[in-house]
Structure formats: C-alpha cells, structure tokens
N, C-alpha and C positions, 0 to 999 in steps of 0.2 A: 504493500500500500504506500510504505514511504517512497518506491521510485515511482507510483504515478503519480503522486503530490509534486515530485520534486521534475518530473519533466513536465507535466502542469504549468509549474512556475516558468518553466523554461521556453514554453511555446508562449504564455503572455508575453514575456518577455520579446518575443522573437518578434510577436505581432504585436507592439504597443498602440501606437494607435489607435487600431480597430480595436482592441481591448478593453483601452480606455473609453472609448466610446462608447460599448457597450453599458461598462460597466455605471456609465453616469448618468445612459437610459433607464437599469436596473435601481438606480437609487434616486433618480428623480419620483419613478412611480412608487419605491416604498416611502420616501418622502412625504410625497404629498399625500398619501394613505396615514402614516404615525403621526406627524401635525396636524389633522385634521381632528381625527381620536384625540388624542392628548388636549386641545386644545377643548375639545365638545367635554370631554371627562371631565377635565378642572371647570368648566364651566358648571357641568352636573353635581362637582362635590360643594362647588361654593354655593347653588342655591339650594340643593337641599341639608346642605347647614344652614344655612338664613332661615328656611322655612320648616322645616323639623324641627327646633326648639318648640313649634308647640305642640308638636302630635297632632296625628291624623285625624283627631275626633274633634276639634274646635273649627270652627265656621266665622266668618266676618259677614257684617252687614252695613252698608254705604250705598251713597248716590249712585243711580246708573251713571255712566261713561257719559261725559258732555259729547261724543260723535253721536250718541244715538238718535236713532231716528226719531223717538216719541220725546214730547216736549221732556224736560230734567227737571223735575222737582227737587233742590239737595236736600237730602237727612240732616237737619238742622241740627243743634243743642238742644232746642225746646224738644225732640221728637224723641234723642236719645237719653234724655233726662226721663222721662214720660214713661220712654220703653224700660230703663232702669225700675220705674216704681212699679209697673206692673207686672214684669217679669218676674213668675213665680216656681221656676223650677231651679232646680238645685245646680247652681254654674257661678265659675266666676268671671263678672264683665268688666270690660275694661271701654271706658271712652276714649276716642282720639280726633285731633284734627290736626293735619298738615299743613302747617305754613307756608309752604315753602322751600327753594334753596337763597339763604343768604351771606353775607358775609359779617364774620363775629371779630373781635378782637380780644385782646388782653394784654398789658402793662407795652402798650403800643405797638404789637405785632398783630397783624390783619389775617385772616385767610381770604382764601380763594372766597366770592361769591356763589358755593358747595357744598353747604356746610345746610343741613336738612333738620328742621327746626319744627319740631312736634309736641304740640300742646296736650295732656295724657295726665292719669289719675296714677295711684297707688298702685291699682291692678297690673298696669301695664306691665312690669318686672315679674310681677306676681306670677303673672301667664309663661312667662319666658320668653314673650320678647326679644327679653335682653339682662343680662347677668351683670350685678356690680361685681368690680372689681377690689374698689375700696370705698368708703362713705356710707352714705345710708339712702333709704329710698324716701320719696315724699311720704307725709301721714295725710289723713283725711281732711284734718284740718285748713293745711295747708293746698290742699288740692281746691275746696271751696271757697278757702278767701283768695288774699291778692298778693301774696309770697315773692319777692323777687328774688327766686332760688331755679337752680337749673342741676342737672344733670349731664354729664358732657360726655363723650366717644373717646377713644384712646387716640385716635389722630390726636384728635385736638387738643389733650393736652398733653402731648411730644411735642408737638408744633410750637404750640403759641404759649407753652410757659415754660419749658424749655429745660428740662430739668429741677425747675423752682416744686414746692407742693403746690399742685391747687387748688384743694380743697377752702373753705374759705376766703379765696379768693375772687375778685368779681373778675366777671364775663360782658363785654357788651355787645350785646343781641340791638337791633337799629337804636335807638335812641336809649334805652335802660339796660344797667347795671346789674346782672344778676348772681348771685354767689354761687359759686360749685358747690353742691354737697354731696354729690358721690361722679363715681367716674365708674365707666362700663366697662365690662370684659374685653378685650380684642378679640373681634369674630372673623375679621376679612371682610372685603367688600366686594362689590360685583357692580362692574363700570364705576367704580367710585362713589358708588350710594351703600349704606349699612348704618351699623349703628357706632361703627368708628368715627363716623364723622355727620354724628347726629347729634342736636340738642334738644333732650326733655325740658319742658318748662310747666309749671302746673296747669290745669285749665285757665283757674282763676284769675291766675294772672295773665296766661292768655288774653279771657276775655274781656279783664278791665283794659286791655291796650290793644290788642291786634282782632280778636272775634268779633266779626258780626253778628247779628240777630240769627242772620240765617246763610251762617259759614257751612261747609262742608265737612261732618262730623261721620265717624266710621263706629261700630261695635265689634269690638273681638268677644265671643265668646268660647268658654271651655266649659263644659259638662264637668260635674264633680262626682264620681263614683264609679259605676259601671261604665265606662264608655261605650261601650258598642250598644250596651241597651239604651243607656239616655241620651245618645246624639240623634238618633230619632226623634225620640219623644222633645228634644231641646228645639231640634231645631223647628219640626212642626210649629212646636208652640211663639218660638221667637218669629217665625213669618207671619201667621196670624195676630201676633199681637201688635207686630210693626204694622199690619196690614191695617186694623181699627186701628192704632194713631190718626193714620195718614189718611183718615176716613173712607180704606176703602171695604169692601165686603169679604170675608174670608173666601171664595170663589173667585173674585177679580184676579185680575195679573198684576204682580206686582209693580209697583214703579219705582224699586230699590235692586240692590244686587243683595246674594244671600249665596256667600261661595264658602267650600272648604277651603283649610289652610293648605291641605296639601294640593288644589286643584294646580296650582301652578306646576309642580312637580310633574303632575301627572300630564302638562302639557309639554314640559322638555323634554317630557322623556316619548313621545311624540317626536316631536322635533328631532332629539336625538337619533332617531330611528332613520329619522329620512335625509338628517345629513352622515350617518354611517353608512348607510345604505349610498349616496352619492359617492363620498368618499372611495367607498370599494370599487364601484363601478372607473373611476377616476384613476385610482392605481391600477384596477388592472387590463384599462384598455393601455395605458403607458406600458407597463409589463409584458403585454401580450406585443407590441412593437420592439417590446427590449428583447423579447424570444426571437422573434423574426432575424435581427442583427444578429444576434450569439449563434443562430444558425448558418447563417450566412458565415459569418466568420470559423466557424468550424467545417462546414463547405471548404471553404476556399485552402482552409489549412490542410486539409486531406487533400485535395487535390496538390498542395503544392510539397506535401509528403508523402507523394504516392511511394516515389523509389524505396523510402525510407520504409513505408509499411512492408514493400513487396522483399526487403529485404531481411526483416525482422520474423514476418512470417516464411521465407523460405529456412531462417535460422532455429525454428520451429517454433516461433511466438504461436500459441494458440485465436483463433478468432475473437474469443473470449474477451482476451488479453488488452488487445488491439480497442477492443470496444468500449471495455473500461477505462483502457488512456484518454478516451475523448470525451466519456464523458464524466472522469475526476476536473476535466478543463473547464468543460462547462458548470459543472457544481464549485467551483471554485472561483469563477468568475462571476456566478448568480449570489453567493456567501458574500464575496468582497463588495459586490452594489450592495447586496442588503443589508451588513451592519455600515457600510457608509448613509444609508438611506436611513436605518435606524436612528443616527446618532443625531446628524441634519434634521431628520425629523421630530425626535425628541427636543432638539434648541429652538428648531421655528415654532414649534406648540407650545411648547411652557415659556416663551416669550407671548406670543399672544395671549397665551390665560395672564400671562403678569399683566399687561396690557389692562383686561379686563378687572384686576385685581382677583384673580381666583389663583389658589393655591397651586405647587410645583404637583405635580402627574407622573406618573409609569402607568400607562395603559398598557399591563401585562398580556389580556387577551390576545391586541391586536398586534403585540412586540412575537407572540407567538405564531400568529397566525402570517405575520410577514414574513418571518422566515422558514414557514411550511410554502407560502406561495412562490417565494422566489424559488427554493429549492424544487421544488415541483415545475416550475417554469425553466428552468436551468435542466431538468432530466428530460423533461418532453423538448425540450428547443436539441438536446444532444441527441437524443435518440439515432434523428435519421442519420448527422454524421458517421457516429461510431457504428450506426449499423452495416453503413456504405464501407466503412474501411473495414471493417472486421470481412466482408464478405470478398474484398480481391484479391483477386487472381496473384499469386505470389509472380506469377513469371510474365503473366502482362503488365505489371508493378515495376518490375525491374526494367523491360523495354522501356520505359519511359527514362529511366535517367540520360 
C-alpha cells in the first residue's frame, strides 16, 4: 500500500497543474457545502438558545404585524393590564413593551444607536428571558411606580464602563438618568440584537416618560405545573379572554397574535432544511464537475503511461495491481481537495456566524459526510481509468514506446 501512496504522490507531482486544478475544483465544492452548514448550525444554536430559555410550553400574545392586511389595533397597556386581572389560570405573566433601538451612554462614552430598550415587570427574569448575572431584579413596587432604575446587557457594561462597577451607577437612556441595579448573563447575540445589548427599565417608569396610552405592549406567558396539560387549557383561556377585552366574541378571529415560544425555532429549522438541502445540491453539482477533470486527468495519465503499464504488466504486475495505482491517485487527490475544502470551509462559516454574532460550529454531520462524498467521487471518477489500464495488452503497451 505504501508504494501506491508513494507513486501516487509521484504522478501528482509529475502532473501538477492539472492536479492542482483539480484539486481546487474538489475543494471549492466541499467549501461551499461546510460554510454553508456551519454557518446555518451556528445560526441554529444561537437562536435556539435565545428562544429555549423559556421552554416549549409558554406562548406570547401582541399586536398583529403593522404589514397586515386587516386594519392593526395595538394590544395597549390598558388591554394587558385588564388581561393580567382576569386571567385566572395558574401561569406566570410577564408584560412588555419595546422601545426601540437607541443610543445610551455613561461617564461620557456613547454606544452605537443599538442598544434595544425594553420597558418589563419583575416577571420578565422570572420567565427566563434573561438571567442576572450580578444585582438584583426589579420588585413590584418599583415596577408600578416611576423608579429610574434599569437593568443592563453585558455588552454594555464592557463597553461603556469599562472595567469600573456598574452597579449603582447611572445610565443615560434619551434625556434620564437611570441607575444599574443588576446586569445580565452573557447569552450571544444574533445580528447584534439579544439581551447583551438590551436595556430593562421598569414599566412605570416607562410610562411616566416614553409610553403612550396606546403603545404596543406584548404578554409572555408560562403555564405553572403540568405543562403539557395546562398549555392547552392556558392558552384556550388567554385567547378568549384577550378576545372579550378587545370586545370581540369568543368565535371571532382574532385581531392579536397568540404564538408559541418555540414557533420561531420550529421555523429555522424549516428554513434550515431548505438551505441544507441547497447547499448539497451546490457542492455536488461542483463535485460532480470536479469528477469529470480527475477523470480526465487520469485518462490522459494512462494514456501517457501506457509503455510504463505494458511494461510492468509484462514484468508480471497483476491487473489488479495496475488498477489500484490509479485509483490510490484519484482517492488521494479527492482527500487532499477535501480537507483543503474542509478547512476553507470551516473559516468562511464561522466567520459569517461571527458576523451574525452566533457562536464558533463543527458541523460534525456534514464534516463526515464531505468526506464520504469526495471519497466516493474520487472512486467513481477513477474507476474507468484504472479499469482501462488494468485491462492492456502488455505487448500493444510496449509498441507504443
């Protein structure tokens, strides 16, 4: 085995070029196949950590999508305050309203205008959200009056206090001053939105400065016990009862959203399907053109060593023999595209998930499956060579020198 590795090496060598060529075809298509995975993966493991924190059995409820086609009523404060009183099944809710993205500062350093500013009760941690890291959460108290206290993301304070504590320290959110009293766990982020570079700030205070009457207010809720029995019965009851709010009739259609936490998930991985699905189709029409050359090239090599065969098999090489040399060439030429296609592959993908902010990747699956396909591409592309030289004529071989 060691002298067909080692004449192997020797005929690339002989053919660089064409070799090389090959072999940049053979790793352009594993390329573009492991960056794409890698990239989709880390994209998959950052959202379903964002959105796993609250388990599959909690639901949201919020304004339909302003593109919709039927007029937008927003789920105001007044409607999720109302739905709070009357909801009587065993859960715990949490209000919220989005601000926005803006730009905060502290002891005269600015961020970006990024920086995602979320008006939210006690609940909100409670649910899992979002995990302190150090501090404390709001109390009730403070949620209903007008507290200028905030909660901050771990960007934000790496960034903008710089090493200093900043707990007790003020934050200024547009025109007020509000003190840090706890700071979040580091979770990652995805395109640059998470709870790193989020700031909680009470309702209350919220709505004595930024809410309107009739801002757009969201409900997280989570079922307390049985999961799988009371998210049924939870969630039944929280549409109907959102439904009389908003005075319409338990039978009407709603004119709110009322989604799972995990629906998003269950949409990437959707998505995921149909650009893995792309992806393969993509490497292996590349691949299947990289077979084509590596035959080619093993063509032309037998042909330009025919003497050489007809004299090997008149010295009694078996056909066998003969057949194996070509195609130890081609498995060696399809191996060296594939881990160069591996490795290129693995730096373009986990550059883009960084990109996105999503964690570093080994897509194991499809690190295996690249190198079952190249190897497979590299025995079928050698076949017909080494089948053509294993079968000539030792003495019509030799006439040709």
């Amino acid at each position: 085995m060691k002298g067909f590795f080692n004449m192997a090496i020797d005929s690339l060598l002989d053919n660089r070029l064409r070799s090389t060529l090959t072999i940049l075809i053979i790793a352009t298509g594993i390329t573009s196949l492991v960056s794409i995975q890698t990239a989709i993966e880390g994209l998959s493991r950052s959202v379903e950590k964002s959105f796993g924190r609250m388990g599959a059995h909690c639901f949201t409820i919020s304004s339909l999508d302003k593109k919709s086609e039927r007029a937008v009523r927003p789920v105001s404060y007044a409607d999720v305050q109302e739905f709070v009183r009357r909801f009587d099944t065993k859960a715990v809710v949490s209000i919220s309203s989005s601000m926005g993205m803006q730009k905060v500062s502290a002891g005269g350093v600015s961020s970006e205008p990024t920086i995602t500013i979320t008006a939210t009760d006690e609940n909100h941690l409670r649910m899992g959200l979002a995990s302190l890291a150090v501090g404390r959460n709001f109390n009730h108290r403070e949620v209903e009056g007008s507290n200028d206290i905030c909660i901050i993301g771990d960007n934000i304070a790496r960034r903008l206090f710089k090493g200093c504590d900043p707990l007790g320290a003020p934050l200024r959110v547009g025109a007020t001053d509000y003190v840090v009293t706890g700071i979040m766990k580091r979770e990652g982020s995805l395109f640059g939105i998470g709870t790193d570079n989020t700031v909680l700030i009470p309702l209350g205070a919220a709505r004595a400065r930024f809410l309107a009457s009739d801002a757009y207010c969201s409900l997280d809720i989570m079922p307390v016990g049985d999961e799988k029995l009371l998210f049924e019965e939870a969630w039944e009851r929280a549409l109907v009862v959102m439904k009389l709010i908003r005075g319409l009739r338990p039978q009407d259609e709603a004119d709110f959203t009322i989604s799972r936490s995990d629906s998003v998930i269950r949409e990437l991985d959707a998505l995921k399907g149909k650009l893995s699905a792309a992806a393969l189709v993509i490497g292996l029409i590349t691949l299947l053109g990289a077979s084509v050359g590596l035959m080619n090239i093993l063509l032309v090599s037998v042909r330009e060593r025919t003497s050489e065969i007809g004299l090997r098999k008149a010295l009694g090489a078996r056909p066998s023999t003969i057949a194996m040399q070509f195609l130890t060439e081609a498995v060696l030429i399809g191996q060296i595209g594939c881990a160069a296609g591996l490795l290129f592959g693995l730096i373009f993908g986990n550059l883009v998930a960084l990109l996105m902010g999503c964690p570093f990747t080994l897509p194991w699956r499809w690190l295996g499956l690249s190198v079952l396909l190249s190897l497979l591409v590299s025995i079928l592309s050698g076949y017909l060579p080494a089948r053509r030289a294993s079968l000539l004529d030792p003495i019509a071989a030799l006439r040709c020198e």
